[in-house]
C-alpha positions as CSV (number, residue, x, y, z in Angstrom):
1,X,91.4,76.9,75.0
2,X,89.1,73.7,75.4
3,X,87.5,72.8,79.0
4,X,86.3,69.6,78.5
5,X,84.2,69.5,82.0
6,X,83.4,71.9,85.1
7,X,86.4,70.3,86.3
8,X,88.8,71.6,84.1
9,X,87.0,75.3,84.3
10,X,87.3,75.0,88.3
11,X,91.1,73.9,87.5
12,X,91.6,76.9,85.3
13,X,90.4,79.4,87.9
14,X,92.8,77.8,90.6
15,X,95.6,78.0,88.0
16,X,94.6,81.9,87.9
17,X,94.3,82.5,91.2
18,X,98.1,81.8,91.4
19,X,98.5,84.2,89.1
20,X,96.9,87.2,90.8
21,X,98.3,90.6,91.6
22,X,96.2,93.5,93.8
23,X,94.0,96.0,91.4
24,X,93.3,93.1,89.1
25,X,90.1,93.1,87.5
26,X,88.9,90.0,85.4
27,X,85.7,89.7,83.5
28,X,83.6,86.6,82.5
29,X,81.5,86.4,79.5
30,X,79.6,84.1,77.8
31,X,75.7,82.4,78.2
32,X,73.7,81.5,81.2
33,X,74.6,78.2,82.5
34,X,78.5,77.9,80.8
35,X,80.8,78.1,83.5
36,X,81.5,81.3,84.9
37,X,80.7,81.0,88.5
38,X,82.6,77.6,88.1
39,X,85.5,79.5,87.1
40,X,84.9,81.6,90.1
41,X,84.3,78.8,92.3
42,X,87.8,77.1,91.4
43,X,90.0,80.7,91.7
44,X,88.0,81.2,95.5
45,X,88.9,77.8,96.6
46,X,92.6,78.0,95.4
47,X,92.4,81.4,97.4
48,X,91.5,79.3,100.7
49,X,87.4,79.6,101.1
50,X,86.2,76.5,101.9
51,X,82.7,77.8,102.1
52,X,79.8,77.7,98.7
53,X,80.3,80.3,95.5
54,X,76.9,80.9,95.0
55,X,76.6,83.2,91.7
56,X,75.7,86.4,92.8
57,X,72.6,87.1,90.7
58,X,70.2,88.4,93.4
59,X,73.2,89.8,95.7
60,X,75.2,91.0,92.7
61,X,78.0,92.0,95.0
62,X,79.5,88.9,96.9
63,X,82.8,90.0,99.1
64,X,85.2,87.1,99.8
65,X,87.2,89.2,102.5
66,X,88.6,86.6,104.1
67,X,90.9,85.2,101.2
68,X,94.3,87.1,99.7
69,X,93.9,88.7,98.2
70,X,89.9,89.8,99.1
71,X,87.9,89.0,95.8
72,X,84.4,90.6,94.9
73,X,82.8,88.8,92.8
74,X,80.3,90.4,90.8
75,X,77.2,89.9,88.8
76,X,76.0,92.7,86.3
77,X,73.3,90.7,84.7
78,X,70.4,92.1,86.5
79,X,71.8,95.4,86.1
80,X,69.4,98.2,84.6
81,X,71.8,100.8,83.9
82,X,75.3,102.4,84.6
83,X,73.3,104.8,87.3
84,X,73.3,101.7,89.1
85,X,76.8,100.3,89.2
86,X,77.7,103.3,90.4
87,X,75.8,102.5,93.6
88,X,77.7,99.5,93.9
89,X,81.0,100.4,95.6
90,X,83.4,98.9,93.3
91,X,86.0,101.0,94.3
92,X,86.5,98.9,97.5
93,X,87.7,96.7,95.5
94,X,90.8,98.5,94.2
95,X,93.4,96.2,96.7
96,X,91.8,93.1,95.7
97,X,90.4,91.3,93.0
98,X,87.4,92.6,90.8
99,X,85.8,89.3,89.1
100,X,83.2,90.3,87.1
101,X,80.4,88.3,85.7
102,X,78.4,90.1,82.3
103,X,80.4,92.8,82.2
104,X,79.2,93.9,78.7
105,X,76.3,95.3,81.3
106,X,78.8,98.1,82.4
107,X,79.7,99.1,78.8
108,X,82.6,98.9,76.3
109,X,84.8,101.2,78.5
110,X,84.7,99.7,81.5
111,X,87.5,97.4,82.9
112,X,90.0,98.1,80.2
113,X,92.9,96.5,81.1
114,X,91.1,93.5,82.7
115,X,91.7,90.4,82.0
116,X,88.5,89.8,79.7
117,X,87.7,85.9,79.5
118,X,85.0,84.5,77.1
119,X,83.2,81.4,77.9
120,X,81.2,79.1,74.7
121,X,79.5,76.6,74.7
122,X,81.1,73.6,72.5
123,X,80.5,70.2,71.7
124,X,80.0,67.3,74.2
125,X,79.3,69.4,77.0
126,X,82.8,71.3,76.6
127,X,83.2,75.1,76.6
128,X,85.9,77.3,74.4
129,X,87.6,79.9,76.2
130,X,88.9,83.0,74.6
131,X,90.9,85.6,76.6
132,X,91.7,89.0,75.9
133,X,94.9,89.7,77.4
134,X,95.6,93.3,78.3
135,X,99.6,94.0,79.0
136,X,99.5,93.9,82.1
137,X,98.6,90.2,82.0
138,X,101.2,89.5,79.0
139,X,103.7,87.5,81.3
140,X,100.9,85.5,83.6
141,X,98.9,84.3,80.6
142,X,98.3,81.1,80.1
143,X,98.3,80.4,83.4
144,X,100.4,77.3,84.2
């Protein structure tokens, strides 16, 4: 999938956000700078925060409790090692959504059946999205 501008990848997170159940987990990858705290910006504001989606690089845990469902929005790229994502108290987020930014930092296994979304740059300023669609996302990807 082509994103021609930030835009379109703030449109396709509020496309997503329509499509969200409790427990989901989804994971952005891709190069500093491409998009994913866009992406997160545009599935937050779909949720109803009007406030700023700062990336959470220095935080890395950012709770949006006040949106439906609540969203923690993570950033794993200034984490050292899997010692310390266990600190982190992920498991809060187990009724709500688990976006995840770098989460190659956790490791291969973690996050299996999230919803694991790839972002490139391209030319022009575009970005290429691939999305690794676990089954339990078979019937609510693409989003529409």
């Amino acid at each position: 999938m082509n994103l021609v501008d930030e835009q379109a990848t703030e449109a396709l997170g509020a496309a997503i956000a329509g499509r969200l159940r409790p427990g989901d987990v989804i994971t952005l990858s891709g190069p500093l700078g491409v998009g994913k705290t866009a992406l997160a910006r545009g599935l937050l504001a779909a949720l109803g925060h009007a406030g700023e989606v700062p990336s959470p690089s220095f935080a890395i845990v950012q709770p949006y409790e006040e949106v439906e469902p609540p969203v923690w929005h993570v950033d794993l790229f200034r984490v050292e090692g899997l010692g310390e994502l266990d600190e982190l108290g992920l498991d809060a987020a187990a009724d709500g959504l688990l976006l995840v930014e770098w989460p190659e930092k956790a490791g291969p296994s973690a996050w299996p059946q999230a919803l694991g979304l790839t972002l490139e740059f391209g030319e022009s300023g575009a970005r290429r999205l691939t999305a690794k669609v676990p089954p339990s996302w078979q019937t609510r990807w693409p989003p529409r």
